[in-house]
C-alpha positions in Angstrom: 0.0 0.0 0.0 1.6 3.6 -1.1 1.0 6.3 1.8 0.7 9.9 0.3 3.7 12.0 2.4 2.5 14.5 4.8 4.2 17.6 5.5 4.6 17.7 9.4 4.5 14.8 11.6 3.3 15.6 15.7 5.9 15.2 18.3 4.6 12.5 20.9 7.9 12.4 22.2 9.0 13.5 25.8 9.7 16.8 24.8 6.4 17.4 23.8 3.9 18.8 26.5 0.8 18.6 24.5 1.8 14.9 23.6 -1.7 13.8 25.0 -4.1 15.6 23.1 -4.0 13.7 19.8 -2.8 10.4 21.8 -3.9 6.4 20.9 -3.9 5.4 24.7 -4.0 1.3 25.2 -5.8 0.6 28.5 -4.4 -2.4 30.2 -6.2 -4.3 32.7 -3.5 -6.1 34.7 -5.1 -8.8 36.3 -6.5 -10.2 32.9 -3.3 -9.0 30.3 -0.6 -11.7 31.0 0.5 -13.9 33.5 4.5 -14.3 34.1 4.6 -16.4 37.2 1.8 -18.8 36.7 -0.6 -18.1 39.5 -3.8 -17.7 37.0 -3.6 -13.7 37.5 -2.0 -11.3 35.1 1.1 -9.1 37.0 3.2 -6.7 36.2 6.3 -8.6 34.9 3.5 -10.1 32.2 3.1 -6.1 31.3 6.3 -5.6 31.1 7.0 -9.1 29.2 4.5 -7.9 26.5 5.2 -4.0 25.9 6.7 -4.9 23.0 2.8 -6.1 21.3 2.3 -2.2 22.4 5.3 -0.3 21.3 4.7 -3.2 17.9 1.0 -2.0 17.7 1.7 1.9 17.6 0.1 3.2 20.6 1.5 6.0 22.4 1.2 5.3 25.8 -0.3 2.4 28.4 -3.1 3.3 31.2 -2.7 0.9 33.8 -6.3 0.1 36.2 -5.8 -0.3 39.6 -2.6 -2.5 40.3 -2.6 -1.7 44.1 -3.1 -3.8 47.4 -6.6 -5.0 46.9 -9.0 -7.0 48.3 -10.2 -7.8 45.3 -14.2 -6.6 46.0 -14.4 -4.8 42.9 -11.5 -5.6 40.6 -9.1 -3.7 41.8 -11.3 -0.7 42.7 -10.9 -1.0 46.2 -7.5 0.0 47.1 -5.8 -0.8 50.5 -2.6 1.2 49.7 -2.3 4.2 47.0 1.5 4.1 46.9 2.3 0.2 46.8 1.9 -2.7 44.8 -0.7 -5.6 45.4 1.9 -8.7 46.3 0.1 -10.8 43.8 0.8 -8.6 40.9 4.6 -7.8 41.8 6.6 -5.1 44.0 7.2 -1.4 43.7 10.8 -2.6 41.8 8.6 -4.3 39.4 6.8 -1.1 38.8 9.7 0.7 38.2 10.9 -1.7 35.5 7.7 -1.6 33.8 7.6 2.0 33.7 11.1 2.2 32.7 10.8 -0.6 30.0 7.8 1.2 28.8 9.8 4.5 28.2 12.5 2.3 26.4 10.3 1.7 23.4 8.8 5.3 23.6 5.2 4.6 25.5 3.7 6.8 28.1 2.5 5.1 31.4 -0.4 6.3 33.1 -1.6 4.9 36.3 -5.3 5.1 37.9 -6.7 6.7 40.8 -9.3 6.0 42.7 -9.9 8.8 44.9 -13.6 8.5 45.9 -13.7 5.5 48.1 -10.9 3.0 49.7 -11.3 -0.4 50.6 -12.5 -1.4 54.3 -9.0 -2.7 54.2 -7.4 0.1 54.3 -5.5 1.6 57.7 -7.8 4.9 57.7 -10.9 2.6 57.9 -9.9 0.0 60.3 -8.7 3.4 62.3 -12.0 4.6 62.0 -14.0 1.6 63.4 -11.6 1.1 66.1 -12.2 4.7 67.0 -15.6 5.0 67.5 -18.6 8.1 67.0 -17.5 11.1 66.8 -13.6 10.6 66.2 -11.6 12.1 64.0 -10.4 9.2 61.9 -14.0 8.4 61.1 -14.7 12.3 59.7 -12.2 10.9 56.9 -15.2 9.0 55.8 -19.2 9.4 55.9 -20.1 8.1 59.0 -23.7 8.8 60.3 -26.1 8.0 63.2 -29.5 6.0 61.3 -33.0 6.6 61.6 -35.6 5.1 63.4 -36.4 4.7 67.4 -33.0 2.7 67.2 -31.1 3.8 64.5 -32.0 0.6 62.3 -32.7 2.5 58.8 -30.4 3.8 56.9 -29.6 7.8 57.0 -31.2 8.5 53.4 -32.6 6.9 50.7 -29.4 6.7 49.0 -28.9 4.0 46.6 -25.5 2.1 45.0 -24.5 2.2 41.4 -24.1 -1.8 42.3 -27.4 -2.1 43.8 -29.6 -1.9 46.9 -28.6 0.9 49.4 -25.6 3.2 49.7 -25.3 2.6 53.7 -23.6 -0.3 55.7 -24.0 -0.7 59.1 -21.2 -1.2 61.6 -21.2 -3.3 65.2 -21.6 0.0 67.5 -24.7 1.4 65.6 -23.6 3.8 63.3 -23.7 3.6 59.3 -21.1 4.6 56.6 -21.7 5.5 53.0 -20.5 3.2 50.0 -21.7 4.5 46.4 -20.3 1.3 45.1 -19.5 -1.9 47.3 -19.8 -2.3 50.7 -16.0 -2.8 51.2 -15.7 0.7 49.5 -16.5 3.1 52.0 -16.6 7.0 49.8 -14.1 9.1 52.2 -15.4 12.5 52.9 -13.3 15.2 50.7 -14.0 18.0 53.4 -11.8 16.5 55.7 -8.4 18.0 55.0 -6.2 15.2 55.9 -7.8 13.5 52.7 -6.9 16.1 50.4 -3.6 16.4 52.1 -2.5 12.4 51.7 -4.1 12.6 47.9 -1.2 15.3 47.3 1.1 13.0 48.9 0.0 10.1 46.1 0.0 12.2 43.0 3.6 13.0 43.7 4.8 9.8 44.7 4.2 8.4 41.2 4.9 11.1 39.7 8.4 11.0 41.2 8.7 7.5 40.0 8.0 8.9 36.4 4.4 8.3 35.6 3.3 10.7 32.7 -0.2 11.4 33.8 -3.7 9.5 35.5 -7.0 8.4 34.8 -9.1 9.9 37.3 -11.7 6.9 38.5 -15.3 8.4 38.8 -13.8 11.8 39.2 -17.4 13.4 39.2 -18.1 12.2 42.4 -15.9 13.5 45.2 -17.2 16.4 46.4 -21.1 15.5 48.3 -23.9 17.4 49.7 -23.2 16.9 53.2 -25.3 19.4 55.4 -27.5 18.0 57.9 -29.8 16.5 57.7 -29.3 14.5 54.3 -31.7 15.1 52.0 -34.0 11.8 50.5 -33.7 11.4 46.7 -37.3 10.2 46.9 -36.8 7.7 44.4 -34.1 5.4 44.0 -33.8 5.9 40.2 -32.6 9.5 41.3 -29.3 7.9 42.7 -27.9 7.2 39.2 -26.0 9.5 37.2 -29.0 9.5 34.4 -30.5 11.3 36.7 -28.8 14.0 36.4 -30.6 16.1 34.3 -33.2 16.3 36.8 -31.1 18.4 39.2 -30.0 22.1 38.7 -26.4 21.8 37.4 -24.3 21.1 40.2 -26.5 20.2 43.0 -27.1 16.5 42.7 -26.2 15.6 46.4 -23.5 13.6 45.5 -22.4 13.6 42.0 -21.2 16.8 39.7 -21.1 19.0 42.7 -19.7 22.4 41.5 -17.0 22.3 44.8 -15.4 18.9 42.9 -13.7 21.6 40.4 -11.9 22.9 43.6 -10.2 19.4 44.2 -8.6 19.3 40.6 -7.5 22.8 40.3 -5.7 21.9 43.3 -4.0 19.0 42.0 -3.4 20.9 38.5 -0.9 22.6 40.6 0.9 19.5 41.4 0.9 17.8 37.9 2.0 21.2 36.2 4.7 21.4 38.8 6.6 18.6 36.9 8.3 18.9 33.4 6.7 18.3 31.2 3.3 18.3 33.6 1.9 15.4 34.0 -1.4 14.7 31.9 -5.2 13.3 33.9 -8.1 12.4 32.5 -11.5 12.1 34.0 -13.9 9.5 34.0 -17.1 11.3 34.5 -20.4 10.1 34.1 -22.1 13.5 33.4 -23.7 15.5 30.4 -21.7 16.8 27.8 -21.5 20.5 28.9 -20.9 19.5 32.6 -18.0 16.7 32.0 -16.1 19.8 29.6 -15.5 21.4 32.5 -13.6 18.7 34.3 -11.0 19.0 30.9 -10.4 22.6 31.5 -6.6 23.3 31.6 -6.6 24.1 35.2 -8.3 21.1 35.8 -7.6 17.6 34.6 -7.6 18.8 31.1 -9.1 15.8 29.2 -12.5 13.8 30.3 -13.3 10.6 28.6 -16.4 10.8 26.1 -19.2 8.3 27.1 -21.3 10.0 25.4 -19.5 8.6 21.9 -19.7 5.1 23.8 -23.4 4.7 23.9 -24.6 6.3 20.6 -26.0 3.5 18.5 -24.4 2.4 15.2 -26.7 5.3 13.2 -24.9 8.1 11.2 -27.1 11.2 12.5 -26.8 10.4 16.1 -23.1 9.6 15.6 -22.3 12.7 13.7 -24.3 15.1 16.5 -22.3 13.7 18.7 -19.1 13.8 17.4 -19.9 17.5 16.7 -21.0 18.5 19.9 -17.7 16.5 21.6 -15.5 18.9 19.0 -17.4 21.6 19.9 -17.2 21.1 23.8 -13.8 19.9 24.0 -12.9 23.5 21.8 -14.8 25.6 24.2 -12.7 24.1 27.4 -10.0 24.1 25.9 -9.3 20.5 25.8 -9.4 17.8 23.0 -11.7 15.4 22.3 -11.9 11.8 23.5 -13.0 8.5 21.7 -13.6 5.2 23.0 -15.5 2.1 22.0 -14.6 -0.1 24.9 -13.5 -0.8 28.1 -13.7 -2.7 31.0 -16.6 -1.6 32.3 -18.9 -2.3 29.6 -20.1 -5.0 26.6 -17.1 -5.5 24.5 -18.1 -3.8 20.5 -17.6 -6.6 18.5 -21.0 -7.9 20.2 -22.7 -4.8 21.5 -22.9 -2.6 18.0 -24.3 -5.6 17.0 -27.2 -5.8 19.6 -30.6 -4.5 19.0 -31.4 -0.5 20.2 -33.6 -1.8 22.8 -31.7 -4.7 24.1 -31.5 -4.6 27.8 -27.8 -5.9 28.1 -28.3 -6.8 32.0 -30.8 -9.2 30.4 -29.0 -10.5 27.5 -26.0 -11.4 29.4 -28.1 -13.9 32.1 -29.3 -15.4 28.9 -26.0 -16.5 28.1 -25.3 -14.4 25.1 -28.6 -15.9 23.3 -31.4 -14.0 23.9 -30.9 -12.2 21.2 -28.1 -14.5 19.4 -25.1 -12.2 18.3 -23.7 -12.8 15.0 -20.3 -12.5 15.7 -19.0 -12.3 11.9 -21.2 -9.1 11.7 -20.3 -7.7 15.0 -16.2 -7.6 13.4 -17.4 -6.3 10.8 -19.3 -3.3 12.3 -16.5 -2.9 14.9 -13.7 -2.8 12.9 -15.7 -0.5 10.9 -16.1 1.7 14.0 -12.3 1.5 14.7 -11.5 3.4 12.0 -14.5 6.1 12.2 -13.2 6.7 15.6 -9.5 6.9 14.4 -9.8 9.1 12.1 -11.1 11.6 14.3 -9.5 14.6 15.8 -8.4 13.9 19.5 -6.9 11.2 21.9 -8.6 7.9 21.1 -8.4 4.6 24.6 -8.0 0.9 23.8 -9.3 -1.5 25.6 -6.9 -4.6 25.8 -7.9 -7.1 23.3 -10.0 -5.2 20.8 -7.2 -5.3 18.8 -7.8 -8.7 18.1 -11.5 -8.2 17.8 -12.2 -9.7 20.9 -16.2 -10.4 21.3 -17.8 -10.4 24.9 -17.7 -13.8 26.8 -21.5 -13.5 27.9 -21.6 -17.2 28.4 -19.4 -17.4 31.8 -20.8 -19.9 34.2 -22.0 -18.0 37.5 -19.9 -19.9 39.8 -16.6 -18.4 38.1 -17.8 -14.8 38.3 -16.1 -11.9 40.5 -18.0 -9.0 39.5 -19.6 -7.6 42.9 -22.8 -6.7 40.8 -23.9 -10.3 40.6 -24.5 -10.9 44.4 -25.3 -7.3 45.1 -28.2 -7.3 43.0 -29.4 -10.8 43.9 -28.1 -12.1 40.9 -30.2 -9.7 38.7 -27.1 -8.5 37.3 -24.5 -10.7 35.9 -21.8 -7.8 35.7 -18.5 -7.1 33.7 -16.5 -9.8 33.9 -17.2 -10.9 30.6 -14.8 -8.1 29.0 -12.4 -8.9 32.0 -11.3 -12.6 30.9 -7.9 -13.1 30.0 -6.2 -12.2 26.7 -5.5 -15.1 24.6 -1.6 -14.9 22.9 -1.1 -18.0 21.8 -3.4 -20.6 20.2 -2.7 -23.0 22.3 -2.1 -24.0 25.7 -4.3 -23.7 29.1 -4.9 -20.4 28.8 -3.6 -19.7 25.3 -0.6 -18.0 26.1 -1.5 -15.7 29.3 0.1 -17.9 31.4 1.6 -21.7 32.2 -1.5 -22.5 33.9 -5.4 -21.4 33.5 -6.6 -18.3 34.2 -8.6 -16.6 36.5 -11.4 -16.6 34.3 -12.2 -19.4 31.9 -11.5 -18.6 28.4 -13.7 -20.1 25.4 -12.1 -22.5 23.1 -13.2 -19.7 20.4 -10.5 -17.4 21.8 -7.6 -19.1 19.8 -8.8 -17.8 16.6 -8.6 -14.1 17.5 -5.1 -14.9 19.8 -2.1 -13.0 18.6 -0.4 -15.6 17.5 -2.7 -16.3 14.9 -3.0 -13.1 13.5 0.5 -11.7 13.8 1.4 -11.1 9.8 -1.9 -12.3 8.6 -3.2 -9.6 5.7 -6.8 -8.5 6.5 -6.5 -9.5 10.1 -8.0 -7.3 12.8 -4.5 -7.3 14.5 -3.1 -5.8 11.3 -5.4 -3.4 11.0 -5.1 -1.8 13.9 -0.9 -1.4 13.1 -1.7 -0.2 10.0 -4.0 2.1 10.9 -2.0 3.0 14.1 1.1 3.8 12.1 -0.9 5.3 9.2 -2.7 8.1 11.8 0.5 8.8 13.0 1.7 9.6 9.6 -1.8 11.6 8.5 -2.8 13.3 11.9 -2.1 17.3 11.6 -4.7 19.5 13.4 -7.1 19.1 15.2 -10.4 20.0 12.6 -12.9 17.9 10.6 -14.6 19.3 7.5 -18.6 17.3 6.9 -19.9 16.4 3.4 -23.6 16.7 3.3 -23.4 15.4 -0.4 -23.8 11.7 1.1 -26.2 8.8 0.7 -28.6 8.4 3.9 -26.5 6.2 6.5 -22.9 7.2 5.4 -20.4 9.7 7.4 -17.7 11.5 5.3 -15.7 14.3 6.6 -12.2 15.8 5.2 -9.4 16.2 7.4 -7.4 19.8 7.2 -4.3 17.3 6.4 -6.0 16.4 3.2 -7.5 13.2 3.8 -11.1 11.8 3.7 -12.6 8.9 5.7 -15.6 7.6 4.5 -18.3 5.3 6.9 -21.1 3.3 5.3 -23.3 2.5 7.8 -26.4 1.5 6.2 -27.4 -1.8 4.4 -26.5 -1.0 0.5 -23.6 -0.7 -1.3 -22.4 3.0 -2.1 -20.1 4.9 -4.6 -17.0 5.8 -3.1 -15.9 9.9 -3.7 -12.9 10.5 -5.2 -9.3 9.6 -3.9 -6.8 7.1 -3.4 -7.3 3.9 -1.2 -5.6 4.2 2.4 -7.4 1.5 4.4 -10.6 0.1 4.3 -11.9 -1.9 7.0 -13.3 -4.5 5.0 -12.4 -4.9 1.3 -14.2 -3.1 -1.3 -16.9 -4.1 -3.6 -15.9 -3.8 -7.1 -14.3 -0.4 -6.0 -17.9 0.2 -4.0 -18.4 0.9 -0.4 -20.4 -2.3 1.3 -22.3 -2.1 4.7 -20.7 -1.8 7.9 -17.7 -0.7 6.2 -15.2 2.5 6.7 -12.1 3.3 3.9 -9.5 6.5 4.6 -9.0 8.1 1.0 -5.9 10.5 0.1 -7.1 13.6 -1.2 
């Protein structure tokens, strides 16, 4: 394939401070990325045994999830210890070699942080039980006397994003809040001492030379906590969709105005280093709210969910992808793209699903209720993966969607880990089915991730899409993503998108200010193609025609 020449290539090197804002960030999720020492659980040595897939791929930079001491309660999401390394996963040495391998072949690293809640684990909350009403290690957290003639309900209505209510009770009467799971009590961020020791962890890392952090559910810090607590009065109103119901800002525990004060603070820090060290949010809010978390005295990025969740239609696509430009200009910031993570229903299978499919349902089913054709879902994902490339802005990976990695909905409920499912009574089967181990090789007990099997079962269907089977295979989804990696690299200039109008229903075009085209056919028919020479296409053409699902990049 001939690649036009360009006349200015970015820096994404060290020296550049703005490195971020047109980024392709590769999220690794350590427990399930590769095993070194045979345990069943992906470490850091398997990270650093496999950067060379990343630096290979073309991505600029790694964000690790949680790798700390952890219970385990939530994957990682309940930390023990912000400045140490869970035993299973490694050491702090192991960090550093990681980090410093990653730097070796040019990738950033960025770490998370999970500043709303800690685990019960942790010394602050075993400090605060110990301690009693009224003490001053239990102010680090939301501790409250309940209701009734004995204290026996809950102090509000409050409800978790995992299910049933936000309040635990302890032995000596008294209740603590936990947005998420119970062994993640939310700390209070008016206490100062919490502030102070999250100070303390953005420096330690970035001492130890991590280039920036993904902020874990950044929006919800900051909480209404004036006496008496207000009800929600319904238990929908708890969830961040309920946003829009509340004046900007005044939700009682999420979007508060005062969070802004919290990263403005820590801009401070990050800015202190050279060059400053990059965040990014992960805030469940409304386009115009979660801009403000990007501003440059803020975080300065906040991923796009918004992107996420539109269907696989071209008008709601292209109004979103407008409004993101247009938001991200007006902070400041640049935009953010991502199709997966591991949180959510892998792409290959959910751009695939019917509009109306209630996912929570579709996984108890198994994966059959509705059947997913899993040809199709490739098609439309890989598709996607180049719509989403081609646009202006940092774009996050999720590990394995290289390979085209579908969601294993079919896990067998006594392997799963996922708080959600025994939270909700089993109503929920949870995220563990984009959590299951990468496959590497195509063979073996757990096809490369390890010596032995994994933590979670892997299908026998993984060692078609393992790397091993697609490394150097033309048209393979591994190979795509290179080419189009190292193709972007070569193309991206600016930060702009032109639309054509002049389109069939169901297709996207817009022009790059670099002089380049990409073209997205998502309707059912075959279409013309406009002028220009053949970058990539996604899937091959049709007698020089555009088919369904499909997405080409065209020199102008």
């Amino acid at each position: 394939m001939t690649v036009r020449s360009t006349t200015s290539t970015p820096d994404l090197s060290s020296k550049d401070p703005d490195w971020w804002r047109q980024a392709v960030i590769y999220q690794v999720y350590p427990r399930s990325f590769a095993d070194a020492d045979g345990d069943g659980l992906g470490d850091l040595r398997g990270v650093t045994q496999r950067l060379t897939h990343l630096a290979a791929l073309g991505v600029d930079a790694l964000w690790l999830s949680p790798f700390y001491p952890s219970e385990l309660a939530d994957g990682g999401y309940d930390v023990d210890d912000y400045r140490d390394v869970d035993p299973r996963l490694g050491t702090l040495d192991d960090f550093d070699a990681m980090a410093a391998e990653a730097h070796r072949l040019g990738l950033k690293v960025i770490v998370d942080l999970v500043p709303n809640h800690t685990s019960h684990r942790h010394a602050w909350f075993r400090e605060a039980l110990d301690a009693g009403p009224g003490s001053a290690a239990r102010d680090r957290y939301v501790f409250r006397d309940g209701r009734g003639a004995h204290g026996e309900l809950p102090p509000t209505d409050w409800q978790s994003v995992f299910g049933g209510s936000a309040w635990q009770r302890v032995p000596d009467g008294q209740w603590y809040l936990h947005l998420f799971a119970p062994q993640q009590p939310d700390l209070n961020w008016e206490n100062e001492q919490v502030r102070a020791d999250f100070r303390t962890t953005l420096r330690f890392w970035c001492d130890r030379g991590v280039d920036g952090f993904r902020v874990d559910v950044a929006h919800a810090l900051v909480k209404d906590l004036t006496e008496p607590l207000r009800d929600l009065g319904s238990p929908e109103l708890s969830g961040e969709a309920a946003l829009t119901r509340f004046a900007p800002g005044t939700h009682p525990f999420y979007d508060r105005d005062e969070v802004h004060e919290v990263y403005r603070d820590w801009r401070k820090i990050l800015d202190a280093y050279t060059p400053p060290r990059t965040a990014v949010a992960e805030a469940w809010v409304p386009g115009p709210r979660r801009v403000l978390y990007a501003r440059p005295d803020e975080l300065g990025q906040a991923f796009n969910f918004e992107y996420l969740q539109t269907g696989w239609d071209a008008a709601e696509l292209r109004e979103v992808i407008t409004g993101s430009l247009a938001d991200a200009r007006a902070a400041g910031a640049s935009a953010t793209w991502v199709l997966s993570n591991h949180d959510v229903v892998r792409h290959a299978t959910r751009l695939v699903l019917p509009p109306d499919t209630d996912t929570d349902a579709w996984l108890l089913s198994g994966g059959h209720a509705p059947a997913v054709d899993a040809a199709a879902g490739l098609r439309r994902a890989r598709a996607a993966t180049l719509l989403m490339l081609a646009l202006p802005g940092s774009a996050y990976l999720y590990q394995g969607e290289e390979l085209g990695l579908p969601e294993v909905a079919d896990l067998p409920t006594e392997v799963l880990q996922d708080p959600i499912w025994e939270q909700t009574g089993h109503v929920r089967k949870g995220r563990d089915g984009c959590r299951v181990p990468l496959p590497w090789t195509t063979e073996g007990p757990s096809y490369g991730f390890g010596t032995g099997a994994a933590w979670l079962p892997q299908p026998p269907g993984f060692a078609a899409y393992a790397v091993q089977a697609q490394d150097g295979v033309a048209g393979s989804t591994l190979e795509l993503y290179r080419t189009a990696l190292r193709l972007r690299r070569k193309l991206l200039d600016g930060e702009a998108l032109t639309w054509s109008d002049d389109v069939p229903a169901g297709v996207l075009r817009f022009d790059r200010s670099e002089g380049w085209r990409c073209v997205t056919n998502l309707s059912g028919r075959t279409v013309d193609l406009p002028a220009g020479e053949v970058l990539l296409s996604s899937a091959p053409l049709e007698d020089g025609r555009l088919g369904p699902d499909t997405t080409v990049w065209l020199g102008l």
